[in-house]
N, C-alpha and C positions, 0 to 999 in steps of 0.2 A: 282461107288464105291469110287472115287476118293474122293467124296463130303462126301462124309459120313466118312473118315477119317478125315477132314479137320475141319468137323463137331464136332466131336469129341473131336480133339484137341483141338477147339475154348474153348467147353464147360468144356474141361480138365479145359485150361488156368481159368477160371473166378473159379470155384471151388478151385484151387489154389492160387488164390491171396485173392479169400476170409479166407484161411486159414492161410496165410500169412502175415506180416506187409512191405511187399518192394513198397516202393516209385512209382509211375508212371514213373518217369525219368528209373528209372533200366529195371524197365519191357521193354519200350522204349530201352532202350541200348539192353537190349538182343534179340528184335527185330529186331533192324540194324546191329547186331551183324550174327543174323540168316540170313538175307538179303543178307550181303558181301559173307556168307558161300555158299548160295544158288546160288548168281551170279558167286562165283569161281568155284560151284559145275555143273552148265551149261556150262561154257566156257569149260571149262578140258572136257565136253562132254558126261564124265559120272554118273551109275544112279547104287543107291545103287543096290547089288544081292536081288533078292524076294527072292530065295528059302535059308531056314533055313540051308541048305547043304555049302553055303556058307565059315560055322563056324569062322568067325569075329563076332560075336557078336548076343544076343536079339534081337537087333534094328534093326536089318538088313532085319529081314522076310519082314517088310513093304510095301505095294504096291507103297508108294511113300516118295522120299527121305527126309531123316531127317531133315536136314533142315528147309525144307518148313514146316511139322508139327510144329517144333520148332517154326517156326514164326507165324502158326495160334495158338499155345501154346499162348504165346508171346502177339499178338493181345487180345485174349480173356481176358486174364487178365487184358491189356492199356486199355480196352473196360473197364472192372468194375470200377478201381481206378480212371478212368475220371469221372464216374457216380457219387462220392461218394464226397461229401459235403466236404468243405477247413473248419474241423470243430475249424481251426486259426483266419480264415476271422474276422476283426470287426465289419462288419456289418451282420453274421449268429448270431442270435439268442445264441444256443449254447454254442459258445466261452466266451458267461458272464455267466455261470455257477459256474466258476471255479475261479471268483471273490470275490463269499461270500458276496455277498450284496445282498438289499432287492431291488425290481423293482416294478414298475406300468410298466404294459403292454399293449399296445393298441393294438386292432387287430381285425379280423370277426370270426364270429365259422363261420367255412363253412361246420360243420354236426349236426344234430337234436342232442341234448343232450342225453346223454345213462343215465340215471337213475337208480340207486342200490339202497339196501335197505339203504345205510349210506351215501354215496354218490354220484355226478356226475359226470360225464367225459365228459368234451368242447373237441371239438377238434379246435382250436384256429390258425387260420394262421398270425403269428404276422406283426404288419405292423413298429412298431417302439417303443421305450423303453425308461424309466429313471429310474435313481437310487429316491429312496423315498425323500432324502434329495435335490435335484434336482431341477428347473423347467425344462428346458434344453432338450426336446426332440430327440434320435438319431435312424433315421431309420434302419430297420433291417429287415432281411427275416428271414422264419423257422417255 
């Protein structure tokens, strides 16, 4: 049962950071944050009340202490914001969007072209780019 809270909370955390704009470093903080709590919360020895009788709080029904949730919370979300593209980087693709120039793009489709009645859709894995006015090639992923 343990696992399935733990579970839970993973899948909290990545639902909430999707919903979210906070940094990876934060998420991170309040992982080591949860960490320190969870180690003082062991040493001290003790373990939140299960039963809702308790009356401190909601959180307290839990099979297992807040903390530890808090850190698979925590996790799940460091787990998303690490997945997700540095869309800063100068070498993502991307990041020359927001430039307003015109580019030649070199790259592979690496899927069959989707053909509509006006028109097609490449799916394009770019390998490196220049601005038009350019010769000057600069690699790029995306």
């Amino acid at each position: 049962m343990p696992l399935l809270w733990l579970s839970l909370a993973f899948l909290l955390g990545i639902l909430l950071a999707a919903q979210t704009d906070l940094p990876l470093p934060a998420w991170l903080l309040l992982g080591g944050f949860c960490w320190v709590w969870l180690l003082v919360h062991w040493l001290r020895g003790r373990r939140s009340p299960v039963s809702p009788a308790a009356g401190r709080g909601i959180l307290l029904w839990l099979p297992l202490p807040v903390p530890l949730l808090l850190l698979a919370l925590a996790l799940g979300a460091s787990r998303l914001q690490s997945a997700q593209p540095d869309l800063g980087a100068p070498d993502f693709i991307a990041s020359h969007i927001r430039l307003q120039r015109v580019y030649v793009i070199e790259g592979i489709v690496i899927h069959p072209p989707d053909e509509r009645d006006t028109y097609t859709n490449l799916r394009v894995e770019a390998r490196r780019l220049r601005p038009v006015e350019d010769l000057l090639f600069t690699p790029v992923s995306g």
